[in-house]
C-alpha positions in Angstrom: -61.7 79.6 56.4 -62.9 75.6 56.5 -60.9 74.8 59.9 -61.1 70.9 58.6 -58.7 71.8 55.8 -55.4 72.7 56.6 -53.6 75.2 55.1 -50.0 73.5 53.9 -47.3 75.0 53.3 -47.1 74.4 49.9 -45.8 77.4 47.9 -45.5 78.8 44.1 -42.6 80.7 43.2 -44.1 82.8 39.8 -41.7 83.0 37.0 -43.0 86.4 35.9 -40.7 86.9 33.1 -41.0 83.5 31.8 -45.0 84.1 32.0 -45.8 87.6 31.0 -42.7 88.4 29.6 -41.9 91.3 32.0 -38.8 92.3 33.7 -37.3 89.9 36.5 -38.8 91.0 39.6 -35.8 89.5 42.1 -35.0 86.6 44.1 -38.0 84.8 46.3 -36.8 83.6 50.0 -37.6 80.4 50.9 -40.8 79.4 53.8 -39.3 80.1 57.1 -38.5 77.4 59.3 -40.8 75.5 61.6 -44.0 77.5 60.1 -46.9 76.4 58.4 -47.5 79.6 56.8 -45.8 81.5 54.0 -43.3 84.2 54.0 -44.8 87.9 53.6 -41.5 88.1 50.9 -43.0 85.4 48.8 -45.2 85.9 45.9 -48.3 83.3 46.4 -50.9 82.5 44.7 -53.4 81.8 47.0 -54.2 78.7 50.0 -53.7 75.4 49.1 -56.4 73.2 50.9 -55.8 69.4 51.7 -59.0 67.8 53.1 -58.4 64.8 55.3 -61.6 63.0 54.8 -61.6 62.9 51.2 -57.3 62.5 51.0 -57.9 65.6 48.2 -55.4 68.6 47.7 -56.3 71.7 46.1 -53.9 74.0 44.2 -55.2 77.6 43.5 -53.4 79.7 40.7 -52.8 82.3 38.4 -50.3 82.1 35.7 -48.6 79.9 37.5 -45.5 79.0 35.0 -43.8 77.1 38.2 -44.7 75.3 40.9 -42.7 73.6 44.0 -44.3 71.2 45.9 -43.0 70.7 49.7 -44.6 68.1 52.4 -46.0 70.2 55.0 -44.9 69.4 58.7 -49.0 68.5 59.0 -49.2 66.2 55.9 -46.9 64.1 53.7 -47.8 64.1 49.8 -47.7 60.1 50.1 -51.3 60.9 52.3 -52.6 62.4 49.3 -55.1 60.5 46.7 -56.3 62.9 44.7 -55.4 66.4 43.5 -57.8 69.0 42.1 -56.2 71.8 40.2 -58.3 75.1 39.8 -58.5 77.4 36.8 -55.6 79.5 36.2 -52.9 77.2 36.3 -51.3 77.2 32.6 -48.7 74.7 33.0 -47.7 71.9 35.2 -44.1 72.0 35.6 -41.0 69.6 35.5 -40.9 67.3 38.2 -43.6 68.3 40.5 -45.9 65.1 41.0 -42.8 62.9 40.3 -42.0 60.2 42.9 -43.1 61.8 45.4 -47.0 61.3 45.6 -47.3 57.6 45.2 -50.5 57.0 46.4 -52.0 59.3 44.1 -55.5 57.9 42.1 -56.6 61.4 39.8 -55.7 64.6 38.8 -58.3 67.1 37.6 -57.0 69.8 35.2 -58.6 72.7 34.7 -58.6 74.0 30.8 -56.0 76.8 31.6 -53.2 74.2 31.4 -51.5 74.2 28.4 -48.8 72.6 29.1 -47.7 69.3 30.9 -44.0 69.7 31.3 -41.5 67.1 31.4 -41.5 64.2 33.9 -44.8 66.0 35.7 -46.2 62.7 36.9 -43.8 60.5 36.4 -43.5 57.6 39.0 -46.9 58.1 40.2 -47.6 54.3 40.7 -51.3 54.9 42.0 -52.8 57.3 39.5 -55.3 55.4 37.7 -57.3 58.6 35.9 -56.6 61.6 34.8 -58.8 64.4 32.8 -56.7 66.4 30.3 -57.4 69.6 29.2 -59.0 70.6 25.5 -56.5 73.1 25.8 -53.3 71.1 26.3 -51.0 71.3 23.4 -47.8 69.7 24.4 -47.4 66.3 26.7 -43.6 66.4 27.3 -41.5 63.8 27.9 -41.7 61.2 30.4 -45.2 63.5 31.8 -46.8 59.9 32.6 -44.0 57.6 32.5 -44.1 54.7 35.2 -47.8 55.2 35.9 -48.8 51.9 36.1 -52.2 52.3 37.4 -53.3 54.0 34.5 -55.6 52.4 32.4 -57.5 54.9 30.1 -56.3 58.1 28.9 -57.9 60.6 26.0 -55.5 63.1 24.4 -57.3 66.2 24.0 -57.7 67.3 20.0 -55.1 69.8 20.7 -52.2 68.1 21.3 -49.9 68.2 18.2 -46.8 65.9 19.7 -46.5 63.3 22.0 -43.0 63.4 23.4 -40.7 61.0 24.0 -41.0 58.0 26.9 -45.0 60.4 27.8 -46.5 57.0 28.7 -43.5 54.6 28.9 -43.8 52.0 30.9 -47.9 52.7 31.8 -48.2 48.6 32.3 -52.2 48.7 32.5 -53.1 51.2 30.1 -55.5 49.6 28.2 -56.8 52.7 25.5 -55.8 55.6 24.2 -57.4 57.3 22.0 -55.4 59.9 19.6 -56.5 62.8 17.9 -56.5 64.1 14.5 -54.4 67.2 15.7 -51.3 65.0 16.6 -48.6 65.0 13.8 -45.6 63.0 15.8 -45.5 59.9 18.5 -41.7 60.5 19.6 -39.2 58.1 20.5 -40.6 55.4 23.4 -43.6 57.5 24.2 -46.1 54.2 24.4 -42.8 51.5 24.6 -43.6 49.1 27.7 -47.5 49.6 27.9 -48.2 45.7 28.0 -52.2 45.6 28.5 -52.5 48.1 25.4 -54.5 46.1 22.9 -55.6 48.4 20.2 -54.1 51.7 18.6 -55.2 53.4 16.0 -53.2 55.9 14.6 -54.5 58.9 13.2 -53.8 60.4 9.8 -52.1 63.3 10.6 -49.3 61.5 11.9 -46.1 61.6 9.3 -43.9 59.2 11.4 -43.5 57.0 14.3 -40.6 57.2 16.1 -38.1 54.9 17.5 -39.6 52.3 20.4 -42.7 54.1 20.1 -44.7 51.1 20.7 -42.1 48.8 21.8 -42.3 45.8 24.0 -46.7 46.2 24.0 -46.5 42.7 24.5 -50.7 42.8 24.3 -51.2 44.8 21.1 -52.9 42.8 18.6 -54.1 45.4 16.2 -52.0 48.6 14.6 -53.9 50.9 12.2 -51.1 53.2 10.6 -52.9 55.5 8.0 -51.5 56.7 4.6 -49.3 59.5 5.5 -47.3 58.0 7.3 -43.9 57.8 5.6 -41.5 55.8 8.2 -41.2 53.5 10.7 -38.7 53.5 12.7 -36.1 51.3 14.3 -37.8 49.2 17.2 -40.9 50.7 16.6 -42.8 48.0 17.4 -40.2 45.7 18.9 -41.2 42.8 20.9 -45.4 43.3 20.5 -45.5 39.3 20.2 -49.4 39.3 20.2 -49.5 42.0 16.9 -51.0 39.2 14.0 -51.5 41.4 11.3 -50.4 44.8 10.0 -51.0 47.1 7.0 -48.5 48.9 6.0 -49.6 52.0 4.3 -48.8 52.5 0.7 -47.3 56.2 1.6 -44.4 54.1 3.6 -40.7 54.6 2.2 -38.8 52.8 5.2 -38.8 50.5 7.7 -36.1 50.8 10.3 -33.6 48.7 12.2 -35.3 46.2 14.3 -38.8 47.6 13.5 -41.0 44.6 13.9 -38.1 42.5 15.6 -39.3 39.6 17.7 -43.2 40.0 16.7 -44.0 36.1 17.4 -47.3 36.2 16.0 -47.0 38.3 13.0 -48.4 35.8 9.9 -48.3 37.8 7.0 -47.3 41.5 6.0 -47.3 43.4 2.8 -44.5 45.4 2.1 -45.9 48.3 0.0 -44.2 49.5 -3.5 -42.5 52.6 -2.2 -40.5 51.0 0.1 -36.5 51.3 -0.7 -35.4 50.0 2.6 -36.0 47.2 5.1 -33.8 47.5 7.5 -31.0 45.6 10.0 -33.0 42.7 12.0 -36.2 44.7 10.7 -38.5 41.5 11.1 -36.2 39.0 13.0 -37.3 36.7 14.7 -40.9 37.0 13.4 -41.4 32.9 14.0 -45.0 33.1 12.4 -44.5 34.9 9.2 -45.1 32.2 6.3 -44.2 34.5 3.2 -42.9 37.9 1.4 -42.2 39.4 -1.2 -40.1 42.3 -1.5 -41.4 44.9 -4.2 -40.1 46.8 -7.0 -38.1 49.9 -4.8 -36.3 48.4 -2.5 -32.3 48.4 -2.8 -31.5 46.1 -0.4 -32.3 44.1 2.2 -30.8 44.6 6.1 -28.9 42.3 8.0 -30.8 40.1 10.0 -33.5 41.4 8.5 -36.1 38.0 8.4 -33.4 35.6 10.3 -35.0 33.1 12.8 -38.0 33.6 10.6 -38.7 29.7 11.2 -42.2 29.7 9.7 -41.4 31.6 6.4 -41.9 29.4 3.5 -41.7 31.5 0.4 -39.3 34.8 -0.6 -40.1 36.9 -3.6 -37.4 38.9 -4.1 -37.8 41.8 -7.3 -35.5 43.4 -9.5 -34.7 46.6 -7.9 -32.7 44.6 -4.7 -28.8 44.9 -5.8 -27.4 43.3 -2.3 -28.7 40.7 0.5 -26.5 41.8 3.6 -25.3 39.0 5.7 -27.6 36.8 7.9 -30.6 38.1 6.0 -32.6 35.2 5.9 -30.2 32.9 8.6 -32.5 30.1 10.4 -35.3 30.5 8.4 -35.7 26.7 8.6 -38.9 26.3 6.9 -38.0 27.9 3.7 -38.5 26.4 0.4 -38.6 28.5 -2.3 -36.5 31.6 -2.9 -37.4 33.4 -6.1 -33.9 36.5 -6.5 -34.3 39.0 -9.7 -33.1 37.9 -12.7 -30.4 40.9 -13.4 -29.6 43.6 -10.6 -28.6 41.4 -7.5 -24.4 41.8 -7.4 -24.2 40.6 -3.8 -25.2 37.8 -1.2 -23.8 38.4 1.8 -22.3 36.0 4.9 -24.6 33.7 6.2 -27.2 34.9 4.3 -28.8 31.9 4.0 -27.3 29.7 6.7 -29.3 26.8 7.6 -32.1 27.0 5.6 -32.6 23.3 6.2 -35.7 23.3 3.7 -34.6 25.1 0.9 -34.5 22.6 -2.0 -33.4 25.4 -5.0 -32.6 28.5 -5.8 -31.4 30.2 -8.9 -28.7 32.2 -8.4 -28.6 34.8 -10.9 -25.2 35.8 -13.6 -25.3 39.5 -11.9 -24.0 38.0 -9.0 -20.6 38.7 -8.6 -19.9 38.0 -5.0 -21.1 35.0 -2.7 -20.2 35.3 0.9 -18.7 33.3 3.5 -21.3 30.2 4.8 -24.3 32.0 2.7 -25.8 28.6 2.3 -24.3 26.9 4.8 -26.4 24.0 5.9 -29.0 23.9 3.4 -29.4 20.7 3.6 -31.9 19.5 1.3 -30.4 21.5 -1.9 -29.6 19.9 -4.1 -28.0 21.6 -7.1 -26.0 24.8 -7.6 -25.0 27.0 -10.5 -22.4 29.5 -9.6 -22.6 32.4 -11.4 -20.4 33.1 -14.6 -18.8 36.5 -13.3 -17.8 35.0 -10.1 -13.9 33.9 -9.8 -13.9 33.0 -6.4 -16.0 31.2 -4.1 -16.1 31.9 -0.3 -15.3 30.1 2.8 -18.0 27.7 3.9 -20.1 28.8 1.1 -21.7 25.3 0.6 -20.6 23.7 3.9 -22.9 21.1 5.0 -25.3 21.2 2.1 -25.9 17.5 2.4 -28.2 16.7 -0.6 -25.8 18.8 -2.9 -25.1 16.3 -5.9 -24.1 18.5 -8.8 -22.0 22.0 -9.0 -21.6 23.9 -11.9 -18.3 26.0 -11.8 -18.2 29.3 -14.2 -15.3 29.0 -16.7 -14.0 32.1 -15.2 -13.6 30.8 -11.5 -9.7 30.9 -9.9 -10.0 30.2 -6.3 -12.6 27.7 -4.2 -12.7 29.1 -0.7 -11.9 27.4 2.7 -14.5 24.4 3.4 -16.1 26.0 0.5 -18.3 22.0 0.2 -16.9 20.5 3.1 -19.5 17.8 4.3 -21.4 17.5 0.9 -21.8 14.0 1.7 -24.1 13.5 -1.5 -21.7 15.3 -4.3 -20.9 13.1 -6.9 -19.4 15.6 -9.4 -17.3 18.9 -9.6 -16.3 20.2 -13.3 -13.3 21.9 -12.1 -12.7 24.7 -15.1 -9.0 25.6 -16.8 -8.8 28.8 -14.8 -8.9 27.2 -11.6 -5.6 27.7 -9.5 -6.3 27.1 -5.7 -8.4 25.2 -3.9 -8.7 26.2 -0.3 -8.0 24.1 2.8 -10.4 21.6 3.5 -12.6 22.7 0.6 -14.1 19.5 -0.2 -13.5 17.7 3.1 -16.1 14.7 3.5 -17.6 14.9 0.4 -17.8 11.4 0.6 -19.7 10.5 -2.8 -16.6 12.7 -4.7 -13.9 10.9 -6.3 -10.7 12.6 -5.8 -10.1 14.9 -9.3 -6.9 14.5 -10.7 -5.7 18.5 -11.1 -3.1 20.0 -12.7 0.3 20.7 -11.1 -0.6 24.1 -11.1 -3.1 24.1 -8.9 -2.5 24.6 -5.5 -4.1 22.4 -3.3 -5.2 23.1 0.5 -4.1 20.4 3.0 -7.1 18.1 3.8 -9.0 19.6 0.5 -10.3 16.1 -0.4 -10.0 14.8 2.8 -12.5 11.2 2.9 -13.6 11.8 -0.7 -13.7 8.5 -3.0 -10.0 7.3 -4.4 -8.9 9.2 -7.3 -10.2 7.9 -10.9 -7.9 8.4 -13.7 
């Protein structure tokens, strides 16, 4: 035996049962105190070696399904730079590397591993490279998560899944390169990996889960491949440097929050088989200039393009039957908003809140349902045809539209909400239809360019409804 090693007490306890799939060969005593050597009870599997000059440990195996790491009375693990694992070994178990060897730079693998369980390295702040096996199939969750030393990685052709949080939060991994064998990215498996730059996904992956790739704050270019059918919520949340995507046309969905916050996104095609964009789905993407929602999609999520400040034009197609509230809130820089001509029934709350830009939009007779404040603040609109199968208007509908000069109310239409105009400053005229019979509090409050109408008796009138308009004109 090399006398400049020393022999550590570092033991493996062999699930046999779990491994070969024999009987359960009986409970395995602990190392003895205050010794440096291992039990004659215990099944090993050989000397580990830790050589001082070079900081390396070595683990022997065979069919080694688990393995328990202990700091020897002669070395602590946070002494340890490297770690060289021979042939034999098939799996790397839960927890073993995890925390506890934080100055460690590589890991070799030998090609017997096939497995790199859940949470293996995790925490391992040091480890800057690491060899994976051509045999490896699974990468488990959280195997490599808080690595943040890690810059390169290549998963082996083998691997078929990527579990979730595997390389969360690996702050200078700067490429990865995927394989064709992979068919899943789980749920935060790349999410925090701020110097990535670059993925390319490969095209035998069917979907990308939730925060797979959120908060790469560096990524600048996504290939997703045809096959790929959805995206996920928060998929690619907060990657402000990502300019472009293309979606492919095999896409169906695109989930809550999927592309929320991506600053520098300028432009992205929604592709035709689309039915849903979901809740906050591209908020606050402050770059995008324009979309146009295809033939397919039903409706479009809350929040889904709010605080889109740059976003100049909205196509909207036939298929969309309901804009859900706050849809397109803050988009300040919109102008033009083109809905379908039959289909749409609803346009939710705030759905178009302070769009200070927008200067029309054609609201179409399938509407039946306006929401409360939906174009609040539009301030340079300047005329409005209500549908003909709405009766009643909501609160705040109109509030603020400060350019608003001429409404046209549907004959059919009972009931104008709470501050449904207040603050039209520029209105000059209302035809208020026979069917009318309330007008909500404050309705038309500081419409100052509205002479006061003279209504029937039977109209109920909310206090302050024509609060600083012009004096009644018989």
């Amino acid at each position: 035996m090399n006398f400049e090693k020393k022999k550590m007490g570092l033991v493996a306890k062999i699930s046999v049962a779990m491994v070969l799939g024999i009987g359960f060969i009986g409970a395995l005593p602990s190392v003895m105190p205050n010794s440096s050597v291992v039990s004659a009870a215990e099944i090993t599997i050989g000397f580990n070696y830790y050589d001082e000059q070079t900081k390396t440990l070595t683990l022997t195996g065979r069919q080694v399904y688990d393995i328990e790491l202990f700091n020897s009375r002669h070395v602590s693990t946070d002494q340890i730079e490297h770690v060289v694992i021979l042939n034999g070994v098939i799996s790397i178990p839960y927890w073993d590397f995890k925390n506890n060897f934080t100055n460690l730079k590589s890991v070799t693998i030998p090609s017997s591993v096939a497995f790199i369980r859940a949470h293996a390295f995790e925490g391992c702040t040091s480890l800057e490279n690491i060899v994976l096996p051509k045999n490896l199939t699974a990468i488990e969750a959280f195997a490599f998560a808080g690595c943040t030393s890690l810059q390169r990685i290549e998963i082996p052709s083998s691997v078929a899944s990527i579990r979730a949080h595997a390389f969360a939060g690996c702050t200078s991994l700067e490429n990865i390169v995927l394989p064709e064998s992979l068919t899943a990215i789980e749920d935060f498996a790349f999410a925090g990996c701020a110097s990535l730059q670059r993925i390319e996904i490969p095209s035998s992956v069917a979907s990308i889960r939730a925060h797979a790739f959120g908060h790469c704050s560096n990524l600048t270019e996504i290939i997703i491949p045809d096959g790929v059918k959805s995206i996920e919520r928060c998929t690619f949340i907060d990657c402000t440097s990502l300019g472009n995507v293309v979606l492919p046309v095999s896409l169906t969905g695109i989930g809550n929050r999927a592309f929320d916050n991506c600053t520098s996104l300028e432009g992205i095609e929604i592709p035709n088989n689309v039915t849903s964009i979901g809740d906050s789905a591209f908020e606050h993407c402050s770059n995008l200039t324009a979309i146009i929602i295809p033939d397919g999609v039903k409706s479009i999520g809350r929040y889904a393009f709010r605080n889109c400040t740059s976003l100049e034009y909205i196509t909207i197609n036939n298929s969309v039957t309901s804009i859900c509230y706050n849809a397109f809130q803050n988009c300040t820089s919109l102008r033009h908003v083109a809905l379908p001509a039959a289909g749409l029934t609803e346009i939710g709350d705030n759905a178009f809140a302070n769009c200070f830009s927008l200067e029309q939009i054609e609201i179409p007779d399938s509407v039946e349902s306006i929401g409360n404040y939906a174009f609040n603040n539009c301030r340079k609109l300047t005329e409005i045809i209500i549908p003909s199968g709405m009766t009643s208007t909501g609160c705040g509908t109109f509030a603020g539209c400060t350019s608003l000069h001429d409404i046209i109310l549907p004959a059919g239409l009972t009931s104008i909400g709470w501050a449904a105009f207040s603050g039209c400053r520029s209105l000059e005229h209302v035809n208020f239809p026979e069917s009318i019979t309330s007008i909500g509090i404050k309705a038309f409050e500081n419409c100052t360019a509205l002479p006061k109408p003279s209504l029937p008796k039977r109209v109920v009138v909310g206090q302050d409804a024509f609060r600083g308009c012009q004096p009644e004109q018989n």
